[in-house]
C-alpha positions in Angstrom: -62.5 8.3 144.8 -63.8 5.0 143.1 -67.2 4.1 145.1 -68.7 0.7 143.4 -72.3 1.3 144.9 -74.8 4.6 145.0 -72.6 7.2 146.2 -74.2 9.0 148.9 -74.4 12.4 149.9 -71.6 12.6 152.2 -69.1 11.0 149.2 -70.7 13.4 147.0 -70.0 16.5 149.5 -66.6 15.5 150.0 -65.7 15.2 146.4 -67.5 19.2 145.8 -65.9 20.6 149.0 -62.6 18.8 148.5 -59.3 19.1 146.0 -59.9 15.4 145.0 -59.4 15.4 141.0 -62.2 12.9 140.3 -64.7 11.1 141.4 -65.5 8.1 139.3 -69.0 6.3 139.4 -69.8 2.1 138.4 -73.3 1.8 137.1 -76.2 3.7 135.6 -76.1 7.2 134.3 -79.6 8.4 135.7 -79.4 6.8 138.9 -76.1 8.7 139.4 -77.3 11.8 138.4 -80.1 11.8 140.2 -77.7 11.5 143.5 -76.1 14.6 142.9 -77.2 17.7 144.3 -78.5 21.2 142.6 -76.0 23.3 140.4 -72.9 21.3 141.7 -70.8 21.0 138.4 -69.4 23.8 136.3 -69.6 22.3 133.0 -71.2 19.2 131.0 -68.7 17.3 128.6 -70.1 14.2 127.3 -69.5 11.7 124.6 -72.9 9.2 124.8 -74.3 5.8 122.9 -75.7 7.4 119.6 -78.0 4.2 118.7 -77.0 4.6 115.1 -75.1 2.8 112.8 -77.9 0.9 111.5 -80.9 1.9 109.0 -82.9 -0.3 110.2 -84.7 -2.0 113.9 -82.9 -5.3 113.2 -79.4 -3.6 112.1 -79.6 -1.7 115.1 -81.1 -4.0 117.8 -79.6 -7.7 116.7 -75.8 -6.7 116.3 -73.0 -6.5 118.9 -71.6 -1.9 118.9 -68.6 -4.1 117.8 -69.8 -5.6 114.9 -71.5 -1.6 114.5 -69.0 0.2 114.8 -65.8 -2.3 114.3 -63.9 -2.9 111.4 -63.6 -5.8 110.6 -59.8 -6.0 109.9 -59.3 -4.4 113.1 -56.8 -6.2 115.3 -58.0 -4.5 118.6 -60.8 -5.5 120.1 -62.9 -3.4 122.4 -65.4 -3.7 125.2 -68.7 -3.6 123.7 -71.3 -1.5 125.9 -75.0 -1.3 126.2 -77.9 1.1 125.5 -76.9 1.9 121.8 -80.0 0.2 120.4 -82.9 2.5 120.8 -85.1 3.7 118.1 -85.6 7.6 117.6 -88.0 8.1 119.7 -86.6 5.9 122.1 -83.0 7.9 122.3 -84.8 11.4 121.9 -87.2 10.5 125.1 -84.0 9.2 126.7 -81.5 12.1 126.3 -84.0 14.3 127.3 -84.2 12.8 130.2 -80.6 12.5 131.5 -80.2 16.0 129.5 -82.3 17.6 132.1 -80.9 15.9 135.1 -77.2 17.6 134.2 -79.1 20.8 133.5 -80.2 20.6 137.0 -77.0 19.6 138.6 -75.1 22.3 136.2 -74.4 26.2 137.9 -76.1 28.9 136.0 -74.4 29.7 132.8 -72.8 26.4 132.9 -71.4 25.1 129.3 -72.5 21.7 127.8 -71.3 19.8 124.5 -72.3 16.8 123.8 -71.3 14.3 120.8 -73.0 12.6 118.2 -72.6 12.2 114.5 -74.6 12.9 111.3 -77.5 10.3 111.7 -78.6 11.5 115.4 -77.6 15.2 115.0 -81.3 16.4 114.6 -82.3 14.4 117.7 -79.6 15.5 119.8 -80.3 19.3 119.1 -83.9 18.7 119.9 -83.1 16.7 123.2 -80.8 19.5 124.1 -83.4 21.7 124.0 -86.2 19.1 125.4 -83.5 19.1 128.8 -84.0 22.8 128.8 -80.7 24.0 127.8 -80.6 26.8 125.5 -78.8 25.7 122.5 -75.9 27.5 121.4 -74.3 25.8 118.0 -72.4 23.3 116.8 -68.7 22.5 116.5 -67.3 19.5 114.3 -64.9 17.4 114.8 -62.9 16.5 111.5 -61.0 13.0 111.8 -59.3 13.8 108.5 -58.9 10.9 106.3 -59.1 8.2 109.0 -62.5 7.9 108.4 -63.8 4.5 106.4 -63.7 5.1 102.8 -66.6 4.7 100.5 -66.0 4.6 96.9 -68.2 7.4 95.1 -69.4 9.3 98.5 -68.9 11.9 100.4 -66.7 10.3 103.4 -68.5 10.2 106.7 -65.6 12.3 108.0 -66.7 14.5 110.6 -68.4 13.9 114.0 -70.3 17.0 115.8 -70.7 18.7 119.1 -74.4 20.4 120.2 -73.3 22.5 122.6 -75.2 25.1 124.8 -75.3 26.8 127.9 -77.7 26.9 131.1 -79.5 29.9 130.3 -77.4 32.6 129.7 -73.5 32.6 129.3 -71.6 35.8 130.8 -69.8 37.3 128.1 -67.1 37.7 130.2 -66.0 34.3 131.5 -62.4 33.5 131.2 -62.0 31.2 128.5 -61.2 32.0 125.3 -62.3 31.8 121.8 -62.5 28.3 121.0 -62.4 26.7 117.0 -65.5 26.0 115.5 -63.7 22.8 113.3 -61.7 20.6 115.3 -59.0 18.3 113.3 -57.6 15.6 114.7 -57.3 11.5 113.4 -58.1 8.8 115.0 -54.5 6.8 116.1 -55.1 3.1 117.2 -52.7 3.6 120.1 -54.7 6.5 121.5 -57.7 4.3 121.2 -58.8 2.4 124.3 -62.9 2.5 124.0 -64.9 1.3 121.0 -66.1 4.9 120.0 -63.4 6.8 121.6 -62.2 10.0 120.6 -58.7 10.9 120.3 -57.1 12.7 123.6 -56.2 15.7 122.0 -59.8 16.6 120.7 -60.6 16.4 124.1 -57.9 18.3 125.5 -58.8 21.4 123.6 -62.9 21.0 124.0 -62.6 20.8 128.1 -61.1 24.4 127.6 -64.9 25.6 127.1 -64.6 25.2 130.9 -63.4 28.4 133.0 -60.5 27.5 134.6 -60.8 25.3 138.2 -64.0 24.0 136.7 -65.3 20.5 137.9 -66.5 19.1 134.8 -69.3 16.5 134.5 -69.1 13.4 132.0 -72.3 10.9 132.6 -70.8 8.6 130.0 -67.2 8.1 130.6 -66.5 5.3 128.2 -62.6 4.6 128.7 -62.2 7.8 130.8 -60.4 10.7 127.7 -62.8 13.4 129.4 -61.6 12.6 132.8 -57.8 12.3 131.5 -58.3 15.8 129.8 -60.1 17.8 132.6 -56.8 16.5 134.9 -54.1 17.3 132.2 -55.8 20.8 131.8 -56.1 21.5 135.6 -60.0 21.0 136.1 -61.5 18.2 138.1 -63.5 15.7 137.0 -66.7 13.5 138.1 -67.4 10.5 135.5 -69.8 7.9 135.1 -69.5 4.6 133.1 -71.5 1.1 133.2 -69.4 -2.2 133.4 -66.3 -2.7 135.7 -64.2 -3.4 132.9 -64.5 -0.1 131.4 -64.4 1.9 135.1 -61.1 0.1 135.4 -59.4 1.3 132.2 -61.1 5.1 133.2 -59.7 4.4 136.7 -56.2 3.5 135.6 -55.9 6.0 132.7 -56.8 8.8 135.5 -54.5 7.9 138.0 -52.4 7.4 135.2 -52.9 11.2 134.1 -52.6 12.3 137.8 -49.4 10.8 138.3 -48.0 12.8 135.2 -49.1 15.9 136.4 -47.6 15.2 139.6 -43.7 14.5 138.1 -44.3 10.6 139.1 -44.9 11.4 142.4 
């Protein structure tokens, strides 16, 4: 399902009652969430904007994420996306706030990881915890020596996952024991969103999720969450602002479906 307005309760109820694999959302996060009924999804698994990449207001605020987060000898170019220019406080006060709409959406004991790297890890374990999950840990994500190199540093290799639960987490749900470093580069060809993550990192953290789990991603980006939770055998309901981007999630899902399926 690919509704371009508000869904409403009906599309919403379908999808949940259904065997659809995903349900794919155009527009803003919160407004989304907010349409979505009580302890509906079975996990959270979400990759957001982490408003860094600058030291300072005007770094952050006055250049394109592509210019942020591009380099420049880059031949690709990317879609660049909104809300990735908030101060602290700013992007504290507003993870908190869609934080706490998936915690109400989420079942009890429902697993969340979310992504952010080394300047906004603080924050993100704090707004974690301001959306009322208890926090849990974290989990890296090593992208080996793909990383940009800086001469006479430590390299800015590894990205991190905050993950938690709602309240508590049954010691005997069945999913395994899951790595605490993940290691996997970066490959240009895998790469279809500014601040994507490779597929196969995300193939192996939707696993958190207990099998026939519908997994919740309120920033969808170019749709690797969605592409994993259907290659895994989960279903997936995703989020992302701009048509351009819900397109490439849209095509890379059915695209992901139809391989599943042998082609059918």
């Amino acid at each position: 399902m690919f509704p371009v307005h508000l869904p409403d309760i009906r599309e919403i109820t379908n999808f949940l009652t259904g065997e659809d694999p995903f349900f794919l959302f155009s527009g803003d996060c919160l407004g989304f969430l907010h349409s979505l009924p009580d302890s509906c999804v079975d996990a959270v698994v979400t990759d957001p904007p982490y408003s860094s990449g600058g030291r300072t207001s005007s770094e952050r605020t006055t250049r394109s994420t592509t210019a942020k987060y591009q380099q420049s000898d880059t031949k690709r170019k990317y879609v660049d996306f909104d809300g990735d220019s908030r101060d602290q406080r700013g992007y504290l006060a507003w993870c908190a706030l869609w934080l706490a709409e998936c915690y109400r959406v989420a079942k009890p004991g429902a697993p969340i990881v979310v992504f952010t790297d080394w300047r906004q890890l603080p924050i993100t374990t704090d707004a974690v915890q301001a959306g009322s999950w208890t926090w849990r840990g974290i989990a890296a994500w090593d992208k080996t020596r793909s990383c940009r190199p800086q001469r006479g540093r430590f390299a800015a290799q590894c990205e991190f996952m905050v993950w938690g639960s709602k309240g508590a987490m049954p010691a005997d749900r069945n999913v395994g024991t899951l790595p605490g470093v993940f290691t996997h580069p970066v490959k240009s060809a895998d790469k279809h969103h500014l601040t994507g993550k490779p597929s196969r990192l995300m193939s192996d953290v939707v696993q958190i999720a207990e099998p026939g789990a519908i997994i919740l991603d309120p920033f969808a980006g170019s749709g690797t969450t969605l592409v994993a939770a259907i290659e895994q055998g989960y279903r997936a309901i995703g989020c992302e602002w701009g048509s351009e981007n819900t397109d490439i999630v849209r095509n890379r899902a059915l695209e992901a479906l139809a391989l599943k399926n042998g082609g059918r």
